[in-house]
C-alpha positions as CSV (number, residue, x, y, z in Angstrom):
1,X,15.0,-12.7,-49.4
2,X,15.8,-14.2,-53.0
3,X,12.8,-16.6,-54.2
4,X,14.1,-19.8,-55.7
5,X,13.1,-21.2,-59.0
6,X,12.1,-24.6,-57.3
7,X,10.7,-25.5,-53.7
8,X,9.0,-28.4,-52.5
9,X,5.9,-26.7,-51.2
10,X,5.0,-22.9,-52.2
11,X,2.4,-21.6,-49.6
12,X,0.6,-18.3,-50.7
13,X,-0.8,-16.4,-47.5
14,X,1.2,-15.7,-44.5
15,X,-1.5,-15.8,-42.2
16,X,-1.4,-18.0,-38.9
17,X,-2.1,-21.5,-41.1
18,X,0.7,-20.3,-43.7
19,X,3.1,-19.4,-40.8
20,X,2.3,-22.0,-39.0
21,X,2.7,-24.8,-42.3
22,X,6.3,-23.2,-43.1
23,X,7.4,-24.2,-39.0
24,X,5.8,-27.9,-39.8
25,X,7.7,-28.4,-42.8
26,X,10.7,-26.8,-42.1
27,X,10.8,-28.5,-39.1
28,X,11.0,-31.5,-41.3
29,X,13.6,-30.4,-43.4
30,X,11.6,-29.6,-46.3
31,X,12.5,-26.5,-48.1
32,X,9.0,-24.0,-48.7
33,X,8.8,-20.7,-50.1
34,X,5.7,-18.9,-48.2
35,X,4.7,-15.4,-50.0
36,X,2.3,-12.6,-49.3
37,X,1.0,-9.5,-50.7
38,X,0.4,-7.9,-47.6
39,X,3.9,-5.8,-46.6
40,X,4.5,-7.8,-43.4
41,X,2.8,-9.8,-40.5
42,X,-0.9,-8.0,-39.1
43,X,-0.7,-4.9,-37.8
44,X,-4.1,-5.0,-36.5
45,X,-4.9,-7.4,-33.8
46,X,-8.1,-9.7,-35.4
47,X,-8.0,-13.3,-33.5
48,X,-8.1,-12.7,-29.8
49,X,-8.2,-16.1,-28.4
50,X,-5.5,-19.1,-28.9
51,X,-7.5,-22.1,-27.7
52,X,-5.1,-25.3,-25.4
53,X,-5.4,-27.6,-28.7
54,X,-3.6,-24.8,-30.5
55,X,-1.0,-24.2,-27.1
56,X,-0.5,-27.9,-27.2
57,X,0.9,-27.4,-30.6
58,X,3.1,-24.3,-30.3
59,X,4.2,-26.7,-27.4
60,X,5.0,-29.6,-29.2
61,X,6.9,-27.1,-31.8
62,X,8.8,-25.4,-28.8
63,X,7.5,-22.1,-28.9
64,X,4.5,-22.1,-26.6
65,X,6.1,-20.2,-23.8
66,X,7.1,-17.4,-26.0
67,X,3.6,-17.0,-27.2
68,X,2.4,-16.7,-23.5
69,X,4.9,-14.2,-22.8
70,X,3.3,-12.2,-25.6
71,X,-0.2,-10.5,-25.4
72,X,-1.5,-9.6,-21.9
73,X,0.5,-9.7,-19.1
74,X,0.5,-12.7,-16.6
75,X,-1.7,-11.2,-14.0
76,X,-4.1,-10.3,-16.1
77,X,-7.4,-11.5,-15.8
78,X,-8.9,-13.0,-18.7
79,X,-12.6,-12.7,-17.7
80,X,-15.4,-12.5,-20.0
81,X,-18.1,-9.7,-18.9
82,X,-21.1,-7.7,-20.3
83,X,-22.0,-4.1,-19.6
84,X,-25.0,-1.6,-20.3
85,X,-21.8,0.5,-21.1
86,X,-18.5,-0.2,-20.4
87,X,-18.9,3.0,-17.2
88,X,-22.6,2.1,-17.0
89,X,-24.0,-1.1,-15.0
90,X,-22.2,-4.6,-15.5
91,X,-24.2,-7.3,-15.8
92,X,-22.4,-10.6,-15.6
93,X,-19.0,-11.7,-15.4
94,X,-17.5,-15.3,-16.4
95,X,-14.1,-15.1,-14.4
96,X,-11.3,-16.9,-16.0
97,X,-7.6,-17.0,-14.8
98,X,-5.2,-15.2,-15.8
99,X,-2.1,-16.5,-18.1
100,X,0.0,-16.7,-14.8
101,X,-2.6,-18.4,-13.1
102,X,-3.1,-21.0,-15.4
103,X,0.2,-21.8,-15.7
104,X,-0.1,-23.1,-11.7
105,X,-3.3,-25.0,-11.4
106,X,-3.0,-26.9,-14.8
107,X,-1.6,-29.8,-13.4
108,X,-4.0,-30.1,-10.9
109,X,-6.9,-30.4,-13.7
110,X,-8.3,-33.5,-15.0
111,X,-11.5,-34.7,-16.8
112,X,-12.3,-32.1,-19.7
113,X,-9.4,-29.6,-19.0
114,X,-6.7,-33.1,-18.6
115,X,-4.5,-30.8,-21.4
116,X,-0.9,-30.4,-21.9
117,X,-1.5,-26.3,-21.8
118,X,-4.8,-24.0,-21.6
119,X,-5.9,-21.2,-23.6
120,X,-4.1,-17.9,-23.6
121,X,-5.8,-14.6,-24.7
122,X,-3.3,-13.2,-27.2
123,X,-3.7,-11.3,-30.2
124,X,-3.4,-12.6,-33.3
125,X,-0.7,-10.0,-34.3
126,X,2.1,-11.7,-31.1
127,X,1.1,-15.2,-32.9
128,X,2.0,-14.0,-36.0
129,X,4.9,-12.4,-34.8
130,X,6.5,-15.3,-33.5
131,X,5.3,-17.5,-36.1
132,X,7.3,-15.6,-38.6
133,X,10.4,-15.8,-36.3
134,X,10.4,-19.0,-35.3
135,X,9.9,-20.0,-39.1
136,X,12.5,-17.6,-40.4
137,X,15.2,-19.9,-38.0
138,X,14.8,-22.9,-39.8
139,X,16.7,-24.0,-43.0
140,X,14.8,-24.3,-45.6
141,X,12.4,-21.7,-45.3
142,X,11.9,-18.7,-47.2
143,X,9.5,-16.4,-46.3
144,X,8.6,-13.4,-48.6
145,X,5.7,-10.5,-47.4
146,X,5.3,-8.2,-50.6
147,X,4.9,-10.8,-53.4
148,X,1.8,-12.0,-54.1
149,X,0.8,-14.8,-56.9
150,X,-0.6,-14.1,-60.3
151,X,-1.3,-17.2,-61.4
152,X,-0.5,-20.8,-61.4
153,X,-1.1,-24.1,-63.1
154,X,-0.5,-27.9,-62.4
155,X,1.3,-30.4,-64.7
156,X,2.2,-33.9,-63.9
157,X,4.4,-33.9,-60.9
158,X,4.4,-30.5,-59.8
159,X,2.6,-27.0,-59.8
160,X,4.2,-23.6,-61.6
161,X,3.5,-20.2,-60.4
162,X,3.9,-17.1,-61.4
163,X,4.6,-13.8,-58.9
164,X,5.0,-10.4,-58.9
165,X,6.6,-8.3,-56.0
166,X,4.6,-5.4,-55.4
167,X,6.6,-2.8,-54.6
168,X,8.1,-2.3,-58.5
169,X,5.8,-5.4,-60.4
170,X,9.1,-7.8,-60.6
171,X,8.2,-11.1,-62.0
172,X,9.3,-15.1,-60.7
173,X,8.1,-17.8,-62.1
174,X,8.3,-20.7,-59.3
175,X,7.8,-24.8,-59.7
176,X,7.0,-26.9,-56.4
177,X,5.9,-30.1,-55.7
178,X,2.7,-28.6,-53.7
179,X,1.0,-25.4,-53.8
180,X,-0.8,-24.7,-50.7
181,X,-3.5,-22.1,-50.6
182,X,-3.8,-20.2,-47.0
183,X,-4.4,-16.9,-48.5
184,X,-7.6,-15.9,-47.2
185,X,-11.5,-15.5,-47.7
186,X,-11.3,-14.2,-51.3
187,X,-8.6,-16.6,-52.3
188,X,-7.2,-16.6,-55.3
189,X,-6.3,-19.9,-55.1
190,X,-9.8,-21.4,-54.4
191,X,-11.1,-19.2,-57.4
192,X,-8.6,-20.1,-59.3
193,X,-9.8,-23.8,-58.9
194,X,-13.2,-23.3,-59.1
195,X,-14.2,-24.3,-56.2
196,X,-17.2,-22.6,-53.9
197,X,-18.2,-22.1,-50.6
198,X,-20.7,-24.0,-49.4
199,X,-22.9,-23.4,-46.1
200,X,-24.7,-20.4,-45.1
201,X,-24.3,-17.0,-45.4
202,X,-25.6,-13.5,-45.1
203,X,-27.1,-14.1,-41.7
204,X,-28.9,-10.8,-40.5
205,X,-28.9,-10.6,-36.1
206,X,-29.6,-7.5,-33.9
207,X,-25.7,-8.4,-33.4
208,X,-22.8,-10.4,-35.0
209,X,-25.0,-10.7,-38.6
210,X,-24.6,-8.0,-40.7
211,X,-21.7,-5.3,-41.8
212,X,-19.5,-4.4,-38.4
213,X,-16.9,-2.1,-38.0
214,X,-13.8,-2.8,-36.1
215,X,-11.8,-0.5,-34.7
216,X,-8.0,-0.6,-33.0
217,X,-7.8,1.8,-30.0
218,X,-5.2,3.2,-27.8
219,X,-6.8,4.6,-24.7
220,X,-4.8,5.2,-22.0
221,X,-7.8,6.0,-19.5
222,X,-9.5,3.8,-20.2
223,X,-9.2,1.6,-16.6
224,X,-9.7,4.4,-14.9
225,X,-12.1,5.6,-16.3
226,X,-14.4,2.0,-16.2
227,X,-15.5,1.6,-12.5
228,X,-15.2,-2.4,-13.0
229,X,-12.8,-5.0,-12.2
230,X,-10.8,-5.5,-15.3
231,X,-11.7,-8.2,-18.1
232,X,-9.8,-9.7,-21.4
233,X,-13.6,-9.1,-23.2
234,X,-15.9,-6.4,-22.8
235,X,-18.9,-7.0,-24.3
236,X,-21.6,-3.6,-24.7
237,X,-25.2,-4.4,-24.6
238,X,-28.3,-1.8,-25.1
239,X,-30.7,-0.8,-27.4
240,X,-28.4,1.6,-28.8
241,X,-24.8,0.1,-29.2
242,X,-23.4,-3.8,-29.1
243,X,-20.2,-4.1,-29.3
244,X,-17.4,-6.9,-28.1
245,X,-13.9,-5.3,-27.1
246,X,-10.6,-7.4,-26.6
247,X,-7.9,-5.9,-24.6
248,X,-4.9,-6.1,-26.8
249,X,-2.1,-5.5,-24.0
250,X,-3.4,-5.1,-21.2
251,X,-2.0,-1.5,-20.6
252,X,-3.9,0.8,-22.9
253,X,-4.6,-0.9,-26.8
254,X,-8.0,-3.0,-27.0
255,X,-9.7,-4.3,-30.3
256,X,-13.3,-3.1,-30.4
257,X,-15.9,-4.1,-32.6
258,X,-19.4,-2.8,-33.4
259,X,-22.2,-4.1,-35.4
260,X,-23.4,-1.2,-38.1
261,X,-27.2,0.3,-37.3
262,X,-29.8,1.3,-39.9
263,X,-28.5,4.4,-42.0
264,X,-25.0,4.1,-40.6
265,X,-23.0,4.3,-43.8
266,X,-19.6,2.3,-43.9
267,X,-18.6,4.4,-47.1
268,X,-18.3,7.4,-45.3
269,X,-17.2,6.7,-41.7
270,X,-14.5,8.7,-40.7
271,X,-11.7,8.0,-38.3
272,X,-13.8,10.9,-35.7
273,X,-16.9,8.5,-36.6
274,X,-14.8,5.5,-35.4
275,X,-13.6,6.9,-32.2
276,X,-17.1,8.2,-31.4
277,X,-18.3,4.6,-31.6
278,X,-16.1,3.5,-29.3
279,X,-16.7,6.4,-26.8
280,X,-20.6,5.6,-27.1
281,X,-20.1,2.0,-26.0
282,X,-17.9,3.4,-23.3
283,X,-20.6,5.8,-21.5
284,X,-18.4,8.8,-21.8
285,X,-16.1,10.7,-23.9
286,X,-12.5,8.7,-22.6
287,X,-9.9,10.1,-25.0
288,X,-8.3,7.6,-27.3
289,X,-6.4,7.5,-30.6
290,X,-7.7,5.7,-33.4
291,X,-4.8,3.6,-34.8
292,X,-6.8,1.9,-37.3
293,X,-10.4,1.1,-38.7
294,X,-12.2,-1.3,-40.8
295,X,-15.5,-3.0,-41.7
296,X,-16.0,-6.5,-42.4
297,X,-18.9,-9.1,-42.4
298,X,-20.6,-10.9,-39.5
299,X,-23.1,-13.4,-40.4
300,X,-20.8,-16.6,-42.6
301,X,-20.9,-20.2,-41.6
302,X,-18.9,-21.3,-44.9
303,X,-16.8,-24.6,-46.5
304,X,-15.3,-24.8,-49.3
305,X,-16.6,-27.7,-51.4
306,X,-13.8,-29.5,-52.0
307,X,-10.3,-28.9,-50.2
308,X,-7.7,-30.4,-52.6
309,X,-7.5,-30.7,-56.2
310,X,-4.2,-32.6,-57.7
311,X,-1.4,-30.8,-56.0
312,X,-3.4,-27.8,-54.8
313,X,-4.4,-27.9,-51.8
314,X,-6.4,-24.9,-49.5
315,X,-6.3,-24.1,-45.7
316,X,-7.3,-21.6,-43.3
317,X,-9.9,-19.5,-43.7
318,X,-9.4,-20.4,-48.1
319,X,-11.0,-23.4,-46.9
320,X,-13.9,-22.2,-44.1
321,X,-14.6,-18.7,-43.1
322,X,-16.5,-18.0,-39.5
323,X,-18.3,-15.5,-37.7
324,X,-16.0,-15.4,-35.1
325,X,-17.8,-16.6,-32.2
326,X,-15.9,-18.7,-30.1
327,X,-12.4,-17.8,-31.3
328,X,-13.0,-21.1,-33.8
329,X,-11.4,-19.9,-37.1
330,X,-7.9,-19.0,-36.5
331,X,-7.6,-22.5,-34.3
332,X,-9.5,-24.5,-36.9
333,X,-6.7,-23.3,-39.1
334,X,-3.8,-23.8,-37.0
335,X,-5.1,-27.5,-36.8
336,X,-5.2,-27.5,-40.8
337,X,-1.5,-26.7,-41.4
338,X,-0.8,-29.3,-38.6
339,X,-2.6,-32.0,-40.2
340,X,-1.0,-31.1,-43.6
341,X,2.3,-30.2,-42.9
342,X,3.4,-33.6,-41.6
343,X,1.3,-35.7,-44.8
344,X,2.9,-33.1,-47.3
345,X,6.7,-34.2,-45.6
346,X,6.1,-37.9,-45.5
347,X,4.8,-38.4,-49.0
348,X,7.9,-35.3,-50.6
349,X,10.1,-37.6,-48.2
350,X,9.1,-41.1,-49.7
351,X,7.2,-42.3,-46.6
352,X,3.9,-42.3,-48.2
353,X,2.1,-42.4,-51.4
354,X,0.7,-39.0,-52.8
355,X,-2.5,-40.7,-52.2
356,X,-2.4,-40.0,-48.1
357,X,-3.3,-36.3,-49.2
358,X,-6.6,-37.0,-49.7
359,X,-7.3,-37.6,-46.3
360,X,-6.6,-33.7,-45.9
361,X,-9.7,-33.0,-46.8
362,X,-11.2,-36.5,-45.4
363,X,-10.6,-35.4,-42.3
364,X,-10.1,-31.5,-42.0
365,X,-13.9,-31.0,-44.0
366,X,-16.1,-32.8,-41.3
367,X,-14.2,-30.6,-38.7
368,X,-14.3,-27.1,-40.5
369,X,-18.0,-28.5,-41.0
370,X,-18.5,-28.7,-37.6
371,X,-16.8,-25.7,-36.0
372,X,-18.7,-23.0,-38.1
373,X,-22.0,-24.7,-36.8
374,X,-20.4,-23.8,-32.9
375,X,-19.9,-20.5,-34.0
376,X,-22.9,-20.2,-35.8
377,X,-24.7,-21.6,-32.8
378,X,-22.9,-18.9,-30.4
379,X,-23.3,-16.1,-32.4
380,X,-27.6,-16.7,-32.7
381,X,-27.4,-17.1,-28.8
382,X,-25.7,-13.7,-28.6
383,X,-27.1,-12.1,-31.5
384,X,-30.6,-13.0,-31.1
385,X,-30.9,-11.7,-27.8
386,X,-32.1,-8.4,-27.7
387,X,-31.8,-5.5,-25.0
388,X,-35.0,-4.2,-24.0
389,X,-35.5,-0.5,-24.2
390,X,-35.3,-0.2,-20.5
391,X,-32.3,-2.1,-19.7
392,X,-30.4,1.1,-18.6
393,X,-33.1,2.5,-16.8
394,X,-32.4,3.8,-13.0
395,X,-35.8,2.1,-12.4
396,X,-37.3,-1.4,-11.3
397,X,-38.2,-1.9,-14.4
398,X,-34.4,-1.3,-15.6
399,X,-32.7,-3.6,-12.5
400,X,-35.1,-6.6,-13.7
401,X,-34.1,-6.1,-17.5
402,X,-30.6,-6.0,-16.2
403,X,-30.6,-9.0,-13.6
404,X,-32.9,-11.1,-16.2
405,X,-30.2,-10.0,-19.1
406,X,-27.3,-11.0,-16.7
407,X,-28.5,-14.1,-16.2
408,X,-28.7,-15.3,-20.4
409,X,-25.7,-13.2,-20.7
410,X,-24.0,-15.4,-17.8
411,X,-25.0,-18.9,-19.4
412,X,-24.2,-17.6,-22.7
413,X,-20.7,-17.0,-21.3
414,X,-20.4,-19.9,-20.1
415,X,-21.5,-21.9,-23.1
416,X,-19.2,-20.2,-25.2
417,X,-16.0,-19.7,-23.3
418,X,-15.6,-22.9,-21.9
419,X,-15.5,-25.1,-24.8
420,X,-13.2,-28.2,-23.8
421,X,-15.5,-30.2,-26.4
422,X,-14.6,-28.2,-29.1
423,X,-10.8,-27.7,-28.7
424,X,-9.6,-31.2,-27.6
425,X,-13.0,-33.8,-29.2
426,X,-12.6,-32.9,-33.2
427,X,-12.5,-36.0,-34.6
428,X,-11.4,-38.3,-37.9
429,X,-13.7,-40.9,-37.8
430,X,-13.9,-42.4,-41.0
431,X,-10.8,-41.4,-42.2
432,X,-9.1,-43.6,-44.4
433,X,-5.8,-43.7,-42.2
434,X,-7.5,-44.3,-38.9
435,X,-7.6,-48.1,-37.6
436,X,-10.7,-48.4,-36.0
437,X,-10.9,-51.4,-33.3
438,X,-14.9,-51.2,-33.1
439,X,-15.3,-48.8,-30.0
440,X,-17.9,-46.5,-29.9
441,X,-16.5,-42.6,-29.6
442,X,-17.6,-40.0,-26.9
443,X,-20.4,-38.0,-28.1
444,X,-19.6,-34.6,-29.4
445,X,-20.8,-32.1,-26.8
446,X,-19.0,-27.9,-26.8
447,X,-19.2,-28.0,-23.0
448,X,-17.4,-31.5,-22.2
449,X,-14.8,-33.4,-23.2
450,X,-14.2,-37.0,-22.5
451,X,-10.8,-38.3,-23.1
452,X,-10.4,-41.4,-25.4
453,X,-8.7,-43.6,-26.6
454,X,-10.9,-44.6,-29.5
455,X,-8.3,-44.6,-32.8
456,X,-9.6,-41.4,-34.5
457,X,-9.3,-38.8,-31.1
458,X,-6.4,-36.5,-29.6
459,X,-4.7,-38.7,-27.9
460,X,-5.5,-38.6,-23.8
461,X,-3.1,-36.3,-22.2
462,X,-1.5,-37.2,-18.7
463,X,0.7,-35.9,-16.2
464,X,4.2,-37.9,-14.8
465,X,5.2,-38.4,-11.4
466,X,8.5,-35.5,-12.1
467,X,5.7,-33.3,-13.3
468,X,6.2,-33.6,-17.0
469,X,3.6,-33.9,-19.4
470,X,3.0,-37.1,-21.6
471,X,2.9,-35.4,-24.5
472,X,7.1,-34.4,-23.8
473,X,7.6,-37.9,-24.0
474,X,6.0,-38.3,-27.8
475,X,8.4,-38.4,-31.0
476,X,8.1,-35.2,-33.4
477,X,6.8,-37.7,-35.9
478,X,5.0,-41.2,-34.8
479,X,5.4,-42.7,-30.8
480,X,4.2,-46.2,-29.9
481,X,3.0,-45.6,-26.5
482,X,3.5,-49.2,-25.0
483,X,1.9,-49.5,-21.2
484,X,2.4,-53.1,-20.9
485,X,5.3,-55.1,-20.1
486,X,6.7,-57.9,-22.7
487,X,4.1,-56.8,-25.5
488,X,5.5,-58.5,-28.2
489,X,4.3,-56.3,-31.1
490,X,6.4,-53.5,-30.1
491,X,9.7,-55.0,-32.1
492,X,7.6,-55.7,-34.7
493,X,6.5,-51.9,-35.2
494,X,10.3,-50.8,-34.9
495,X,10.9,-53.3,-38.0
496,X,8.1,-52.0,-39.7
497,X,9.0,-48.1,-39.0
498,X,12.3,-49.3,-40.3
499,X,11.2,-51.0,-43.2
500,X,8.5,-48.1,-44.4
501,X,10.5,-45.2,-43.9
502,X,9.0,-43.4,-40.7
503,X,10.3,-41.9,-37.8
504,X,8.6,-43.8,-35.1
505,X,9.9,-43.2,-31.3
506,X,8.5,-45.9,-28.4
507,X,7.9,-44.7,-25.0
508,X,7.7,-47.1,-22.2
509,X,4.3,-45.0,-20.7
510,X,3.2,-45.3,-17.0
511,X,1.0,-48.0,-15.8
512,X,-1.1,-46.0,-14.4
513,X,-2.0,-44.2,-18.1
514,X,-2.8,-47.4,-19.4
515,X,-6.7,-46.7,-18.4
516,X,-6.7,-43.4,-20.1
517,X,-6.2,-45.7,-23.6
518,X,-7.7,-48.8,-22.6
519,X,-5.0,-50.4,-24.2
520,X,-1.8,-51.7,-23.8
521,X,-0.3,-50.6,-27.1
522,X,-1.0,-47.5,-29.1
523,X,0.1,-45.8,-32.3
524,X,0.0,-41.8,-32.3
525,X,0.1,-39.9,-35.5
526,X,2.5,-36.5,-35.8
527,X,-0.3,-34.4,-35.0
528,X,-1.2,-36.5,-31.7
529,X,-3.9,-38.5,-33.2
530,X,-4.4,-42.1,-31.3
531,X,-4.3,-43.4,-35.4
532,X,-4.6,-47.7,-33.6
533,X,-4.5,-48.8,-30.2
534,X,-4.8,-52.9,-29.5
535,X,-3.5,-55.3,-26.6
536,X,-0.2,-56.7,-27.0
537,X,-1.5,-60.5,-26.5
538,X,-2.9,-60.4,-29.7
539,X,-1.2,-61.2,-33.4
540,X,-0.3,-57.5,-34.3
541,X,0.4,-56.8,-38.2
542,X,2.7,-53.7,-37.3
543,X,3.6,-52.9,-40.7
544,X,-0.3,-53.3,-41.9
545,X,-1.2,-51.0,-39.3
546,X,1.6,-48.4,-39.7
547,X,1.3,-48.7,-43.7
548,X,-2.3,-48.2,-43.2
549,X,-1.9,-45.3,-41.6
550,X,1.0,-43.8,-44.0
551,X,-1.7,-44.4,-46.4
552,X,-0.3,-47.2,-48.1
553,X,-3.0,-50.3,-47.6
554,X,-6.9,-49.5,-47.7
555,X,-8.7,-49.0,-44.2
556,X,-10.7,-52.1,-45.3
557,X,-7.9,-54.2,-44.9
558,X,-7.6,-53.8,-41.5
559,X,-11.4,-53.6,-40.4
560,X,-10.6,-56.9,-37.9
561,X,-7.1,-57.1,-37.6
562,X,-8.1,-56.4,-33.3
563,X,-9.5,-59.3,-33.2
């Protein structure tokens, strides 16, 4: 594809948070030119687990079907469970349902799991996949694998890049509006800059701190060779060998990863080294091919210090990088491009000042902040538990290490599988284009999730009477959810959509939702953030709330307009 001279937003990385940025904006008709050194999307399968925030959005975008179809099949089951070795003794099992199965009993969920969709275990190489197609339809958008950028500098108005296609060292030189960094843990981009990460890192545990070694395996035995009921993860746990193992497709391909020992030398492992590590965890010599191995570091809890500077801006893992616990890095940076792609097309489209891009970082830092201290959290409660060197004994002593390891192993599971908290309660409190109304937020707990309708929160999700969810009923861009008959205010918003410049849709919402908000009135942002709610029998300043949250009017402003 032939890279234009000028684009409104030039994305280097074409990750999940680049792919996912180009499908934002071009859905919002703003042209983007997305490049990447690497020769195409992943071939190995990295990110495992898409959590329901992230299916909400690939449903909002239109595409969250096709990313279930991808990755395991629908009768899989996506349970997490521990073994001495995968053919030795199991030792607990947290079952989950499988992609088919979750597609029938989501409606009847409420409480922490009330959610538009619920996780799917898919490989990060399907999301990738289909994030590149689905982007590649829209006008607009240019994508371009085998260019990567040598440099780049900002002048008033506008960025200007130079790249070089990597295949014969051809030069471009490029000028956007925005230059968006998603290109990785040793961005260029955030070097470039200047800017650091901050947090912890080097973190040494008897697992998931330290160097590991991943390895992408096609085993066709592999089921029947395992005397267990299938699982999506397969976690190995002895003295000897930990490991965690993904099923990629559910037929014969899984994603296995081992934590290096003492004197195991990454420099010199082979690809017979690779597959013996895998047939170690296993129990027993089950034949497999070796597509593909790596090392990389466990043991990072990191943020950059500052997100944006000017018309630079960084995302995805340029911006945090994880130890992988919990699946949280890959989401945390499919819920960056979505907060960014819709300020970056309202302030290139006239809606908003350049200002709103500062609360980018207002309200994606405190988040990154506060997913890597999850994963941190989950990977000390894996890692720090240690097998004891009896644990696959054929002895009492062995069945009590094994029963007393199932049980952590079991609540471990639990803690860090079923994280409603996490996906759905991220919050922007304190954000500069929030109206806050003086309510007190839920409390932040991993475990539980309390919908709200404090200004700040996802807003609460709700199923109709034909079976429909609420969110199918919200506007691409802003909705005024109105639950009340003859509010007044609502006219006043559509003159003050009109007068601003926004895209503002107003559903007519149940009744019976109304408690969900505690409201009669409420104003959702693009990336289905409750950004005011008020009652309708109160003087509303509609174009003071909507500017405020376009970022044209200081929060301060509007610190009483509830009353």
């Amino acid at each position: 594809m032939t890279i234009s001279e000028t684009t409104s937003v030039l994305i280097i990385g074409g990750g999940p948070c680049g792919l996912m940025l180009a499908n934002e904006l071009g859905r919002r008709g703003i042209d983007i030119v997305l490049v990447d050194e690497k020769s195409g999307t992943a071939f190995n399968p990295q990110a495992n687990a898409t959590q329901a925030r992230s299916m909400e959005h690939y449903r909002r975008l239109g595409f969250a079907s096709e990313i279930r179809e991808a990755g395991l099949p629908a009768d899989y089951p996506t349970d997490v469970a521990y073994f001495t070795r995968y053919t030795g003794f199991e030792l607990a099992r947290f079952q989950l349902p499988s992609s088919g199965k979750a597609t029938e009993i989501i409606k009847g969920l409420s409480g922490s799991w009330s959610a538009a969709e619920l996780p799917h275990r898919v490989s990060q190489k399907y999301v990738e996949h289909v994030l590149r197609r689905q982007a590649e339809k829209l006008p607009g958008v240019s994508v371009n694998y085998g260019w990567r950028l040598i440099d780049f500098s900002e002048q008033v108005g506008g960025v200007t890049a130079r790249l070089e296609r990597v295949s014969d060292g051809q030069r471009r030189v490029i000028r956007s509006a925005f230059l968006v960094g998603a290109d990785g843990p040793r961005s260029l981009v955030r070097q470039s800059l200047g800017i650091s990460y901050g947090g912890v890192t080097g973190i040494q545990r008897d697992f998931m701190g330290g160097r590991m070694l991943a390895v992408y395996v096609r085993a066709p035995q592999f089921y029947e060779a395992v005397p267990h009921p299938k699982a999506w993860m397969y976690n190995c746990f002895n003295r000897d060998r930990r490991a965690f193992m993904a099923s990629v497709n559910g037929l014969d391909e899984f994603a296995f990863h081992t934590q290096l020992r003492p004197g195991e030398n990454e420099a010199v492992i082979t690809q017979k080294e690779a597959q013996a590590a895998f047939q170690r965890a296993c129990g027993t010599a089950v034949d497999c091919e070796v597509l593909s191995f790596l090392t990389w570091t466990a043991g990072h809890a990191l943020v950059a210090e500052r997100m944006q500077r000017g018309r630079v801006v960084l995302a995805g893992d340029a911006a945090h990088l994880f130890t992988p616990t919990g699946g949280l890095g890959y989401n945390t940076a499919i819920e960056d491009a979505v907060n960014l792609g819709w300020k970056l097309a309202s302030i290139i489209k006239g809606a908003s000042p350049a200002a709103l891009l500062d609360s980018y970082a207002a309200e994606r830092g405190p988040v990154a902040v506060r997913n890597t201290n999850y994963a941190r959290g989950f990977a000390d409660s894996l890692g720090r538990f240690e097998a004891v060197p009896e644990i696959e004994d054929d002895t009492a002593a062995g069945r009590e290490a094994r029963r007393a390891a199932g049980v952590y192993l079991e609540g471990h599971a639990r803690a860090e599988f079923n994280i409603p908290g996490i996906t759905f309660g991220g919050r922007y409190d304190g954000s500069p284009i929030i109206v806050p109304d003086g309510s007190t937020p839920p409390p932040d707990d991993a475990n539980i999730y309390v919908p709200s309708g404090c200004p700040g929160g996802r807003a609460p999700h709700g199923w109709l009477e034909n079976g429909s969810s609420l969110y199918d009923l919200f506007g691409f861009e802003w909705t005024l959810l109105v639950f009340a008959d003859d509010v007044p205010g609502v006219d006043n918003f559509r003159r003050a959509a009109w007068n601003l410049g926004a895209d503002l849709k107003i559903v007519r919402a149940p009744k019976a939702l109304r408690d969900l908000y505690e409201a009669d009135i409420a104003l959702i942002r693009p990336d289905q953030i409750v950004a005011w709610r008020g009652n309708g029998k109160l003087p509303i300043d509609a174009e003071g709330i909507l500017g405020a949250a376009l970022g044209h009017v200081a929060q301060r402003v509007l610190r009483s307009m509830n009353g």
